[in-house]
TIDREN-463971 format. One record per atom (N, C-alpha, C, O, CB): residue in one letter; atom name; y, z, x. Coordinates in Angstrom, 3 decimals, always signed. Atoms other than C-alpha are relative to their C-alpha. Glycine has a CB too. Example, Ala and Ser with C-alpha at 12.3 -4.5 7.8 and 13.67 -1.06 7.14 Angstrom:
% TIDREN-463971
REC  tido  nuba        c2        c3        c1
REC     A     N    -1.190    +0.000    +0.890
REC     A    CA    -4.500    +7.800   +12.300
REC     A     C    +1.200    +0.000    +0.900
REC     A     O    +1.181    +0.665    +1.936
REC     A    CB    +0.027    +1.246    -0.992
REC     S     N    -1.190    -0.060    -0.820
REC     S    CA    -1.060    +7.140   +13.670
REC     S     C    +1.090    +0.730    -0.770
REC     S     O    +2.198    +0.899    -0.261
REC     S    CB    +0.462    -1.415    +0.414
***
This chain:
% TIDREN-463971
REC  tido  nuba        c2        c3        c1
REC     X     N    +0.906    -1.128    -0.038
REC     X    CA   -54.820    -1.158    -9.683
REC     X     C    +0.804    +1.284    -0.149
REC     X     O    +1.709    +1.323    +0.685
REC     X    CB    -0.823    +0.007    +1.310
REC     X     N    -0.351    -1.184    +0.465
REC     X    CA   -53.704    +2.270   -11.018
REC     X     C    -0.110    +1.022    +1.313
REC     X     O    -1.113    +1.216    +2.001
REC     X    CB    -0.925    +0.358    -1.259
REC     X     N    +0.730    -0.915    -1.260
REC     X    CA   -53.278    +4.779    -8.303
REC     X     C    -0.132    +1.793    -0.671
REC     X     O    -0.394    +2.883    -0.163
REC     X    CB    +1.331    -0.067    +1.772
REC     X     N    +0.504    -1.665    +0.569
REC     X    CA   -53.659    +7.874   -10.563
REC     X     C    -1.173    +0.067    -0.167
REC     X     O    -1.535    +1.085    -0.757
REC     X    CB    +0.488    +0.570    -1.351
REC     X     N    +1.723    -0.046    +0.183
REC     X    CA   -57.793    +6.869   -10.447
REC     X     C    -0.422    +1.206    +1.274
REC     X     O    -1.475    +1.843    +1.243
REC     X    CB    -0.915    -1.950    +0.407
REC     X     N    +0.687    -1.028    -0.979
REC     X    CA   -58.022    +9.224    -7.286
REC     X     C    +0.708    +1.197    +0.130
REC     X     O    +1.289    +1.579    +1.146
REC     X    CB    -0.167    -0.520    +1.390
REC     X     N    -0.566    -1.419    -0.119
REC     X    CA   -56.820   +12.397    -8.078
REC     X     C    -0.707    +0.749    +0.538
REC     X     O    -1.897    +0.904    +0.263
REC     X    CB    +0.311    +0.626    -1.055
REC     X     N    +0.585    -0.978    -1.110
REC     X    CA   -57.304   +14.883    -5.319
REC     X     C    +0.268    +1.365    +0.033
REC     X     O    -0.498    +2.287    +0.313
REC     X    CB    +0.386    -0.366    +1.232
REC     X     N    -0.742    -1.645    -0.037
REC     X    CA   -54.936   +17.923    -5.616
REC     X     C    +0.021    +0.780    -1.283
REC     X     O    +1.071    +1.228    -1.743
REC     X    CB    +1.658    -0.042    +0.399
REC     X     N    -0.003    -0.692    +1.105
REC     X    CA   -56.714   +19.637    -8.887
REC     X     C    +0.831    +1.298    +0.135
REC     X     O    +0.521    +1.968    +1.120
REC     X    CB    -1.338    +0.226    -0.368
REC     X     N    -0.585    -0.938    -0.220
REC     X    CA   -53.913   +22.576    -9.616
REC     X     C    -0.139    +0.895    -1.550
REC     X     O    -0.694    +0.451    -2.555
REC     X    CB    +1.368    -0.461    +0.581
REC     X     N    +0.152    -0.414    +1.370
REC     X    CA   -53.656   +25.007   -12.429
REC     X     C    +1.036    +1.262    -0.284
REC     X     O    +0.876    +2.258    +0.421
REC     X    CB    -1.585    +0.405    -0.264
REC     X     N    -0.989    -1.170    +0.306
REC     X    CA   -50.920   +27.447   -13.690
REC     X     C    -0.232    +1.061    -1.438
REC     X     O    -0.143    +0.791    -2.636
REC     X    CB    +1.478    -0.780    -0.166
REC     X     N    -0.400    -1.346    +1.027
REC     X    CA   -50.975   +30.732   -15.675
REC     X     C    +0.417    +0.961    -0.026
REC     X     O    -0.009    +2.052    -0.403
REC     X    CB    -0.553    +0.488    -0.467
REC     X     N    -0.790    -0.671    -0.468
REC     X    CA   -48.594   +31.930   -14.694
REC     X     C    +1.326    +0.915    -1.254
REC     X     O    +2.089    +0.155    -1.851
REC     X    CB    +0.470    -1.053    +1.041
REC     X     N    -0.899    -0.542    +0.850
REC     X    CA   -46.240   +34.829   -17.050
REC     X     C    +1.361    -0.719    -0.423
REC     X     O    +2.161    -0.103    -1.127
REC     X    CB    +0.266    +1.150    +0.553
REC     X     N    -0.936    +0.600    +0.835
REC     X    CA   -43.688   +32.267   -17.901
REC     X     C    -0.539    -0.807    -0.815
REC     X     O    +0.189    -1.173    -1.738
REC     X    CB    +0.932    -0.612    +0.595
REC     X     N    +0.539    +0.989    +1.054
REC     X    CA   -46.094   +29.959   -19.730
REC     X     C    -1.175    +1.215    -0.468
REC     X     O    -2.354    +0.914    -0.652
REC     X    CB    -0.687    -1.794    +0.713
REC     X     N    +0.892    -1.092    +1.083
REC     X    CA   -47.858   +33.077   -21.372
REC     X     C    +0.334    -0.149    -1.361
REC     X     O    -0.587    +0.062    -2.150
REC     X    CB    +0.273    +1.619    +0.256
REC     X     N    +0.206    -0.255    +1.622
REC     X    CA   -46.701   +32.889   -24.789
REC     X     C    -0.197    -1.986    -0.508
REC     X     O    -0.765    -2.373    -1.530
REC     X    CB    +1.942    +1.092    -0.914
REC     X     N    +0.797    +1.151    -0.174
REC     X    CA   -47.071   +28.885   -24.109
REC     X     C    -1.452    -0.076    -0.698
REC     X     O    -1.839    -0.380    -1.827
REC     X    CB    -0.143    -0.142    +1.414
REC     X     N    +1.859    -0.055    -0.114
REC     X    CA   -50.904   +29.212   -23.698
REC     X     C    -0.587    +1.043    -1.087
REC     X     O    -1.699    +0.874    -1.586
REC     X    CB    -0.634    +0.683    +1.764
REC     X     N    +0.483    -1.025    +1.217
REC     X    CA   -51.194   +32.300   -26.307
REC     X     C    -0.310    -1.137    -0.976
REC     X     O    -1.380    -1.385    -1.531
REC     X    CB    +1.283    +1.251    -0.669
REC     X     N    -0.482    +0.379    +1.454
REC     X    CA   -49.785   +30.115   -28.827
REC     X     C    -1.037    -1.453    -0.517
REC     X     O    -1.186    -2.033    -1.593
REC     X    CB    +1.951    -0.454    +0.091
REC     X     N    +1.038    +0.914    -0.014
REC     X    CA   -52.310   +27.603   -28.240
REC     X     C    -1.332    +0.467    +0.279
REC     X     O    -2.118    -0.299    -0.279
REC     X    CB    +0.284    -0.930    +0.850
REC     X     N    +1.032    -0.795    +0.154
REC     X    CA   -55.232   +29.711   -27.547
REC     X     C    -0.667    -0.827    +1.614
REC     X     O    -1.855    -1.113    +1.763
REC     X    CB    -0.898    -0.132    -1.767
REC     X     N    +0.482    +0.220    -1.198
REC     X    CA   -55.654   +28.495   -24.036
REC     X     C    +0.185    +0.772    +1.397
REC     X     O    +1.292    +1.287    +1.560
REC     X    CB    +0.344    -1.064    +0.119
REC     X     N    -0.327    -0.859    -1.083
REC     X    CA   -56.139   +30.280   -20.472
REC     X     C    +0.502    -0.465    +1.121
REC     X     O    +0.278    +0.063    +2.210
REC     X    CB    -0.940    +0.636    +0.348
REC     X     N    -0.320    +0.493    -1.513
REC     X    CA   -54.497   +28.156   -18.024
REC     X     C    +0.186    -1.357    -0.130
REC     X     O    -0.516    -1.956    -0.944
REC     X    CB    -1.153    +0.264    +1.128
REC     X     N    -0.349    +1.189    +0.358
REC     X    CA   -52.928   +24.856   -17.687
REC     X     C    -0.616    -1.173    +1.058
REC     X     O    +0.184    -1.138    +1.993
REC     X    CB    +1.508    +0.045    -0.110
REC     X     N    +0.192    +0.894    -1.124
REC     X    CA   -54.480   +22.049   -15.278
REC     X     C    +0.659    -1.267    +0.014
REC     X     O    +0.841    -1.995    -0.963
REC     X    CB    -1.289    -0.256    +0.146
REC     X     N    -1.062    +0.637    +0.073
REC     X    CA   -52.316   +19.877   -13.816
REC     X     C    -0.456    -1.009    +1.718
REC     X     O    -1.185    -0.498    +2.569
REC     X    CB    +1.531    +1.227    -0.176
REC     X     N    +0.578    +0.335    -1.050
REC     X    CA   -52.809   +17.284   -10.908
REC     X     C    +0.870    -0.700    +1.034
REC     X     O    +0.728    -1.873    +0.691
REC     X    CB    -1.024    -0.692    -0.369
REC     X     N    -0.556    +0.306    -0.916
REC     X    CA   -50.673   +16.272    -8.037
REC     X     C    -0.317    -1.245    +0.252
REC     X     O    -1.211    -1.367    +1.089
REC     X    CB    -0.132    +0.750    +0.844
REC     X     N    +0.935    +1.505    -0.210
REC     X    CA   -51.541   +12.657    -7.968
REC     X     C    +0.728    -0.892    +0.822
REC     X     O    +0.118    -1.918    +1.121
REC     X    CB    -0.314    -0.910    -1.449
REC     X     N    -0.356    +1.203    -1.180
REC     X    CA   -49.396   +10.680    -5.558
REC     X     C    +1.657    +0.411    +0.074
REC     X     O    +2.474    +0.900    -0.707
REC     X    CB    -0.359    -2.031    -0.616
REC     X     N    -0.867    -0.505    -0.743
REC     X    CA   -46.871   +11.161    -3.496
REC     X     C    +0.539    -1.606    +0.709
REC     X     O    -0.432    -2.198    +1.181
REC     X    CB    -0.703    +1.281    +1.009
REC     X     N    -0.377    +0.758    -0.194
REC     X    CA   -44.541    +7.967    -2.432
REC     X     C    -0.601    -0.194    +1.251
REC     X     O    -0.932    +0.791    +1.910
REC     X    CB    +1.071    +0.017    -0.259
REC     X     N    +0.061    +0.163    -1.807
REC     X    CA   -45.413    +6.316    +1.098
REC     X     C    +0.941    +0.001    +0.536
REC     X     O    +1.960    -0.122    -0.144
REC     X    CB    -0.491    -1.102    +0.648
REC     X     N    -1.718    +0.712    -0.507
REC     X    CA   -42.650    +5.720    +3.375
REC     X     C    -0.828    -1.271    +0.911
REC     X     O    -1.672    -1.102    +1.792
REC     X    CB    +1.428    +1.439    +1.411
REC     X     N    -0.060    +1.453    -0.589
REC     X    CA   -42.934    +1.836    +4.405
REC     X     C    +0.573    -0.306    +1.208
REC     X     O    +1.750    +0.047    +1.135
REC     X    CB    +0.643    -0.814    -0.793
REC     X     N    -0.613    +0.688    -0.980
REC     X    CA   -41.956    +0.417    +7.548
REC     X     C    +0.414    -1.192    +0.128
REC     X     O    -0.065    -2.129    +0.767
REC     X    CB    -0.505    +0.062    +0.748
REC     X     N    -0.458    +1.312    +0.576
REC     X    CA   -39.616    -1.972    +6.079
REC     X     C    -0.030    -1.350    +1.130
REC     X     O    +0.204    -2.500    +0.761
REC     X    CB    +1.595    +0.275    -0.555
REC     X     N    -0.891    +0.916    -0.848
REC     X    CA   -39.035    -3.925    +9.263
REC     X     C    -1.887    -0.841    +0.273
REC     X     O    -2.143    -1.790    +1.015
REC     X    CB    +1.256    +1.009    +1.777
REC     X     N    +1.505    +0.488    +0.151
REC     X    CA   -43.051    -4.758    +8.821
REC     X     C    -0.017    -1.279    -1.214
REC     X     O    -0.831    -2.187    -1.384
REC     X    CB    -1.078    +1.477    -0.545
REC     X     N    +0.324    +0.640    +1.242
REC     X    CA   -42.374    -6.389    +5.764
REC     X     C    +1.342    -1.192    -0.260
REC     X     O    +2.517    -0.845    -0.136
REC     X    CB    -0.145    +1.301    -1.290
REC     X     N    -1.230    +0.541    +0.170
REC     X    CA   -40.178    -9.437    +4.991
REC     X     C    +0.236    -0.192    -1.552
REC     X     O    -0.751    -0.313    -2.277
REC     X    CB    +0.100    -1.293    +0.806
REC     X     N    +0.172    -0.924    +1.387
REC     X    CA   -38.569    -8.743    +1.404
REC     X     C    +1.266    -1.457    -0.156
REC     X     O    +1.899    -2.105    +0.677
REC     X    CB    +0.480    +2.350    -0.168
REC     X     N    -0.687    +0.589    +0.594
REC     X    CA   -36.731   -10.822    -1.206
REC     X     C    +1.005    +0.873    -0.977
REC     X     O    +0.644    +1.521    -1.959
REC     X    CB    -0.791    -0.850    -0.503
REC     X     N    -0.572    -1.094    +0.683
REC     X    CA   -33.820    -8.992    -2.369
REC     X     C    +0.773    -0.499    -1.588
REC     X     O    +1.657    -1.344    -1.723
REC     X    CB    +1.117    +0.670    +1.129
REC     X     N    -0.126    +0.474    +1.760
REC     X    CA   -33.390    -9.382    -6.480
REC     X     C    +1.170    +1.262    +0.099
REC     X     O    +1.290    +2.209    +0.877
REC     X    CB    -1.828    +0.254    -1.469
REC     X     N    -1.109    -0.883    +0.812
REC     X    CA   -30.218    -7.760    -8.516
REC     X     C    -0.855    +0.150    -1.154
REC     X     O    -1.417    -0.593    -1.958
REC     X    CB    +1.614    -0.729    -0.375
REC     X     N    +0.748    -0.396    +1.778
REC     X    CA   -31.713    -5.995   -11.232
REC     X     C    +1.312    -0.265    -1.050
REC     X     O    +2.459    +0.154    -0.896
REC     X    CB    -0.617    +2.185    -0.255
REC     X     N    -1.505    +0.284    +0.862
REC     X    CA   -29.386    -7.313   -14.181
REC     X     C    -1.277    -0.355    -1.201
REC     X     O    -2.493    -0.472    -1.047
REC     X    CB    +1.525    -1.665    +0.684
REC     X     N    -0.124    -0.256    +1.048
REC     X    CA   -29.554    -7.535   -17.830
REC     X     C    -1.937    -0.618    -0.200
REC     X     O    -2.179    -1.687    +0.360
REC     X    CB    +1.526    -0.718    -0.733
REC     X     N    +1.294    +0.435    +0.149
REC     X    CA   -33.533    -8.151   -18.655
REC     X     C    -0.855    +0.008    +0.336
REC     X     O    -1.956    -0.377    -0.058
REC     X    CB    -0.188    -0.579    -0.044
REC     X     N    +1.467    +0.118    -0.805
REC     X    CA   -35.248    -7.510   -16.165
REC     X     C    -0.994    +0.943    -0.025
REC     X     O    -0.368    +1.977    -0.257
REC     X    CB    +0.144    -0.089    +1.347
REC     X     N    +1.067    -0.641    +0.500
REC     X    CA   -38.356    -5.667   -16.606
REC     X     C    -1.177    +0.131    +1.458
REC     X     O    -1.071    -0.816    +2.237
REC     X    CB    -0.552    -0.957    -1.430
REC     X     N    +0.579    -0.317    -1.246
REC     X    CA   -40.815    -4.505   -13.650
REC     X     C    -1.268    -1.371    -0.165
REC     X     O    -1.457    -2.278    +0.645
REC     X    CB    -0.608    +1.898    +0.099
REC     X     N    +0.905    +1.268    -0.119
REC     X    CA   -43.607    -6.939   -14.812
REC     X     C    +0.501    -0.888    +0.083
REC     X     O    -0.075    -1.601    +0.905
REC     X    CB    -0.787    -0.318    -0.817
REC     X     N    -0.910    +1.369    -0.145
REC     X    CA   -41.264    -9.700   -15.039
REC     X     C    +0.143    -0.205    +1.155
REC     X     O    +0.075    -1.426    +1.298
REC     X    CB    +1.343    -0.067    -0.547
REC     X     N    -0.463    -0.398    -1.376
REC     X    CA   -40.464    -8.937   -11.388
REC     X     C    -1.549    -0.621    +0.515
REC     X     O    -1.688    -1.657    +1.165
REC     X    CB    +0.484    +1.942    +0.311
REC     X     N    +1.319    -0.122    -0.766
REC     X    CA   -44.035    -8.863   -10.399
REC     X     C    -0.530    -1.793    -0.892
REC     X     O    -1.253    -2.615    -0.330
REC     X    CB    -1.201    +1.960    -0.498
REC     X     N    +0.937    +1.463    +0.119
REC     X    CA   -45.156   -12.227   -12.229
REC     X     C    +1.193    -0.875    +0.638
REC     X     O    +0.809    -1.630    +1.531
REC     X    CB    -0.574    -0.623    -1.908
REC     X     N    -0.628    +1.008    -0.871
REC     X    CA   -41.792   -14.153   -11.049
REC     X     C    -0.211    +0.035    +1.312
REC     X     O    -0.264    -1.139    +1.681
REC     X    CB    +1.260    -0.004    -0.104
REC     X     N    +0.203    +0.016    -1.162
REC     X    CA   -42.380   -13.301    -7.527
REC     X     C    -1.526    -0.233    +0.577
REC     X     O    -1.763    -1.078    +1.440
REC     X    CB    +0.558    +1.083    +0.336
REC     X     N    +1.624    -0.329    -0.174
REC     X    CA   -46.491   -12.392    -7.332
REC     X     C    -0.807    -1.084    -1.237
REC     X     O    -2.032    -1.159    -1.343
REC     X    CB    -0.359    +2.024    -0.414
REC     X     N    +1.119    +0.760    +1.018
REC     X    CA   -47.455   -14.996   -10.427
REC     X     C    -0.966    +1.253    -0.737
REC     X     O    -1.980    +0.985    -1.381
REC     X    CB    -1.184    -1.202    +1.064
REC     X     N    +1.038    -1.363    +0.890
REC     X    CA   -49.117   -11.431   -11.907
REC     X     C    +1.201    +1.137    -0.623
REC     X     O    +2.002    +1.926    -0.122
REC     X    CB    -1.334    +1.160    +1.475
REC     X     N    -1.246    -1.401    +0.827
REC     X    CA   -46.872    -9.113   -14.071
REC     X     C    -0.981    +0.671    +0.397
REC     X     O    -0.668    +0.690    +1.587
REC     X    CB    +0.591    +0.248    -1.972
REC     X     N    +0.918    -0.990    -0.400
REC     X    CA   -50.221    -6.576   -13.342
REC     X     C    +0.659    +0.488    +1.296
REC     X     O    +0.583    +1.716    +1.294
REC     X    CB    -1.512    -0.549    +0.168
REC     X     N    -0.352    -0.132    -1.386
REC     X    CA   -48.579    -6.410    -9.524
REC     X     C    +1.650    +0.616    -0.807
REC     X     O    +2.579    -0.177    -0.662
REC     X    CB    -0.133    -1.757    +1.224
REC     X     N    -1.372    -0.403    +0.214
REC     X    CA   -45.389    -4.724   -10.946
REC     X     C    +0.352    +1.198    +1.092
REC     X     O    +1.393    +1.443    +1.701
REC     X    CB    +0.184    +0.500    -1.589
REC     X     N    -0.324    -1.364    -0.695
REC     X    CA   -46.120    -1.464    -9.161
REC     X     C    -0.199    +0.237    +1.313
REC     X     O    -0.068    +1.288    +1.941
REC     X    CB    -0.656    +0.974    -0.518
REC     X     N    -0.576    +0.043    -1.260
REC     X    CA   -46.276    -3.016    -6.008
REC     X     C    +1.423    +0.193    +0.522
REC     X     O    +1.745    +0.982    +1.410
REC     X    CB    -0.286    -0.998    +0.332
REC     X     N    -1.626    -0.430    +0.103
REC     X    CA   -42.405    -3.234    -6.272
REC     X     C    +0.327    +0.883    -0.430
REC     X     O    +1.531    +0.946    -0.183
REC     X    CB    +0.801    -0.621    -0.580
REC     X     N    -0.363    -1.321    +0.548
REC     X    CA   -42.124    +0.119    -8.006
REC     X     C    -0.520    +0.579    +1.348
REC     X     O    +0.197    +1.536    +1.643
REC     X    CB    -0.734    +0.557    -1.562
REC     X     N    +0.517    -0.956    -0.796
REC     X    CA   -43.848    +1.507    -5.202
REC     X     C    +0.812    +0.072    +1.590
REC     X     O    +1.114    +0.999    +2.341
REC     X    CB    -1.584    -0.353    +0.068
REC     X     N    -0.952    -0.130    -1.542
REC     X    CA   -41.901    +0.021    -2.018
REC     X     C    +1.629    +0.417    -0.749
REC     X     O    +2.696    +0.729    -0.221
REC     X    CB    +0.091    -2.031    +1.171
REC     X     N    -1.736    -0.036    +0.341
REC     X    CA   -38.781    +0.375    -3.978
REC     X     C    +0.242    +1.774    -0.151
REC     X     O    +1.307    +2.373    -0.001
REC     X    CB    +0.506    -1.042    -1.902
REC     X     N    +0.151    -1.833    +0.085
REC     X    CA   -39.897    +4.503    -4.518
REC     X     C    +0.711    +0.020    -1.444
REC     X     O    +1.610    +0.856    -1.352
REC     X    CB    +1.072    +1.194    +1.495
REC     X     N    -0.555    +0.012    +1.252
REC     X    CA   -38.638    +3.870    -8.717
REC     X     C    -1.008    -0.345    -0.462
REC     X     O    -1.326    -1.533    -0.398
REC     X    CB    +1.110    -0.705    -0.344
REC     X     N    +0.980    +0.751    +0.620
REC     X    CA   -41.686    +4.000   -10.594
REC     X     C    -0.006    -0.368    -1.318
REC     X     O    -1.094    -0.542    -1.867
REC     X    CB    -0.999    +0.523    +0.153
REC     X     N    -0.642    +0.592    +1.248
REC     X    CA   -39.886    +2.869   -13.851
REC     X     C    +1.549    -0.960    -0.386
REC     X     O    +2.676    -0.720    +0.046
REC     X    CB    +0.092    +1.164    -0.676
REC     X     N    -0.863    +1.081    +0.720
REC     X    CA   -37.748    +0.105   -15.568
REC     X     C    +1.280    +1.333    -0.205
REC     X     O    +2.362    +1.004    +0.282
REC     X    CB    -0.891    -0.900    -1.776
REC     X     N    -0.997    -0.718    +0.006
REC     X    CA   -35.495    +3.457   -16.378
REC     X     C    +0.703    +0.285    +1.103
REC     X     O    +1.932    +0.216    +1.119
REC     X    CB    -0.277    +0.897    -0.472
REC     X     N    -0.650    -0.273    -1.806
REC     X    CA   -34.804    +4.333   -12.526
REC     X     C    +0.794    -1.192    +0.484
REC     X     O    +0.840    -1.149    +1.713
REC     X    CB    -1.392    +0.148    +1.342
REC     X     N    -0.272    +0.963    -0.307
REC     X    CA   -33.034    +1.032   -12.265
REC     X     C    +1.016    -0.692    -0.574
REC     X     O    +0.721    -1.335    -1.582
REC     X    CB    -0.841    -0.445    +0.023
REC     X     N    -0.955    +0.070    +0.816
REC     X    CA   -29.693    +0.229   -13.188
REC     X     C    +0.649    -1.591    +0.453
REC     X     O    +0.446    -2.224    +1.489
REC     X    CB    +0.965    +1.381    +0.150
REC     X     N    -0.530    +1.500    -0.288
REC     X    CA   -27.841    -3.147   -13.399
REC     X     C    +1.142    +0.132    +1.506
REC     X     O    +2.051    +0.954    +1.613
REC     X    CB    +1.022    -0.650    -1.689
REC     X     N    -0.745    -0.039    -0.914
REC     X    CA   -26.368    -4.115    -9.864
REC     X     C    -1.289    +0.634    +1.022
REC     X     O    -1.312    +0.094    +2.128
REC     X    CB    +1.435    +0.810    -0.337
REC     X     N    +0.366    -0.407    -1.012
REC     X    CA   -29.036    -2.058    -8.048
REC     X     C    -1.188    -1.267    +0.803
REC     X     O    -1.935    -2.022    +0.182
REC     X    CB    -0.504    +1.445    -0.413
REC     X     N    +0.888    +1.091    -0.508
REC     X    CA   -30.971    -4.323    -5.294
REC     X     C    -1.545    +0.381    +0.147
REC     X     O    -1.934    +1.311    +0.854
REC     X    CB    +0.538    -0.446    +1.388
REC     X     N    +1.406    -0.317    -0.340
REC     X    CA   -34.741    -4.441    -5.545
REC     X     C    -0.292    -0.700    +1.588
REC     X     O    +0.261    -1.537    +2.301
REC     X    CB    -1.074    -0.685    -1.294
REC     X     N    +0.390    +1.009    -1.236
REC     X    CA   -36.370    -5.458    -2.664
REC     X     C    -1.632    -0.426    -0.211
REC     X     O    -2.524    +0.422    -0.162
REC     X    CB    +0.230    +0.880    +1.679
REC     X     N    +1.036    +0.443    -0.178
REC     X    CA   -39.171    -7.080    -2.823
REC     X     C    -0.851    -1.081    +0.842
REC     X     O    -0.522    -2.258    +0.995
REC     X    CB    -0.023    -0.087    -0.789
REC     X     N    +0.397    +0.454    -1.093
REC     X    CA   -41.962    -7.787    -0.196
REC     X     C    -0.511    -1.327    -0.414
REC     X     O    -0.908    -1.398    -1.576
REC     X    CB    -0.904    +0.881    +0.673
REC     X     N    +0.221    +1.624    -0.255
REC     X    CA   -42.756   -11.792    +0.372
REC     X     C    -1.687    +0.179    +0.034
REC     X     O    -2.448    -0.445    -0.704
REC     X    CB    +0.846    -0.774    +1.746
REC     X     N    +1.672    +0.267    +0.261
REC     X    CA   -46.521   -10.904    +1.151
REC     X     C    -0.839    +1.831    -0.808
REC     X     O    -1.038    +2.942    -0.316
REC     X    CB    -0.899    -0.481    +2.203
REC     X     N    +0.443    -0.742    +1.048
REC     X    CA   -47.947    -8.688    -1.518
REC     X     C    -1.423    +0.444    +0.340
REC     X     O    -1.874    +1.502    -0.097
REC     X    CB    +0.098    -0.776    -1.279
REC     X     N    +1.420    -0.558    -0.898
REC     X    CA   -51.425    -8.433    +0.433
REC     X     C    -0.147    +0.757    +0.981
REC     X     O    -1.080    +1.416    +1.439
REC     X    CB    -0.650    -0.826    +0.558
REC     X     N    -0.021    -0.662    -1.568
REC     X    CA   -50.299    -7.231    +3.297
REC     X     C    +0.401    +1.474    -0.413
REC     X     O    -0.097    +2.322    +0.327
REC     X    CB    +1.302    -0.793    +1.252
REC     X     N    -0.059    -1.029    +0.539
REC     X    CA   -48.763    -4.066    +0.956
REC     X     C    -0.921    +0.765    -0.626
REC     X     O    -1.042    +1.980    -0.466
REC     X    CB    +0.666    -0.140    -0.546
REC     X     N    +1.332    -0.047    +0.925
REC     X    CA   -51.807    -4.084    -1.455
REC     X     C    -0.377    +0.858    +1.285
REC     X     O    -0.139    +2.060    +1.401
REC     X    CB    -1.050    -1.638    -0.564
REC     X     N    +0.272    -0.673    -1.235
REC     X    CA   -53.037    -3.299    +1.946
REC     X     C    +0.074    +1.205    +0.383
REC     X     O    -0.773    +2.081    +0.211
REC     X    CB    +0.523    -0.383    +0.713
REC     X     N    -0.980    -1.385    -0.589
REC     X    CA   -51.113    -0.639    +3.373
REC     X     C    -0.765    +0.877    -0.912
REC     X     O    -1.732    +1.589    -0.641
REC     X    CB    +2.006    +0.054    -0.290
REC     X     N    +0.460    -1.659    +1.070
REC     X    CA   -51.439    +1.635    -0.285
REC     X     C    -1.347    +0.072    +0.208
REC     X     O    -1.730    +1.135    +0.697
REC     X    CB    +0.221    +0.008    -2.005
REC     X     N    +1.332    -0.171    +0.339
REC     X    CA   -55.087    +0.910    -0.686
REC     X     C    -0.605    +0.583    +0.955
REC     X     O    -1.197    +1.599    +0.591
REC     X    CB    -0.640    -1.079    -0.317
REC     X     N    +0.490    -0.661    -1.080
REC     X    CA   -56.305    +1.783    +2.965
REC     X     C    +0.817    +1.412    +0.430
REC     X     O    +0.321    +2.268    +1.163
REC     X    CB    +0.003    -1.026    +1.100
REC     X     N    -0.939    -1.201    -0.554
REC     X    CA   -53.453    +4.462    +3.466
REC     X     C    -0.012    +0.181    +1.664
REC     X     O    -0.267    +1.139    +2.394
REC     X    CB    -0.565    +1.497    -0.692
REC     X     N    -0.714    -0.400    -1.425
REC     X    CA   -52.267    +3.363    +6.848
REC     X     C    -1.676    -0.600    +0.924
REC     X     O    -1.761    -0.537    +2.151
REC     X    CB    +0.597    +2.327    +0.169
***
């Protein structure tokens, strides 16, 4: 599930450094939306399988070898606070949680 579906913090800038910006496009103001903000986890809640990210690995790959669903990738992007395959360099340890419901959890209710 996508968590940019509940955007809350509509913002908007027009501000004199993006003036010739917005001229040049014939627009008055830019809207922009604050859409999520990491959780902090209480790892010691969660029991985690710790993977080496090395040569191939890919966030869905992650999420169907462990979860049987590549769709569940951004459960592990999300406890890991790297929400891309770029943020993730060979050698670094993912961690990933053992029960994937019990996280699902957590984000979806927020606590």
């Amino acid at each position: 599930m996508p968590l940019y579906t509940n955007r809350r913090n509509k913002m908007s800038y027009n501000k004199q450094q993006f003036e010739e910006f917005l001229e040049d496009r014939g627009i008055q103001t830019i809207v922009f939306y604050d859409n999520f903000q990491f959780l902090n986890f209480n790892e010691d809640n969660y029991t985690v399988v710790e993977h080496i990210w090395s040569r191939g690995d890919r966030l869905y790959k992650l999420g169907y070898q462990y979860y049987g669903d590549k769709n569940s990738y951004w459960l592990i992007a999300l406890f890991n606070k790297k929400p891309t395959d770029a943020d993730y360099k060979y050698g670094d340890i993912v961690y990933i949680p053992t029960d994937s419901r019990l996280l699902y959890s957590e984000v979806i209710n927020g606590r």
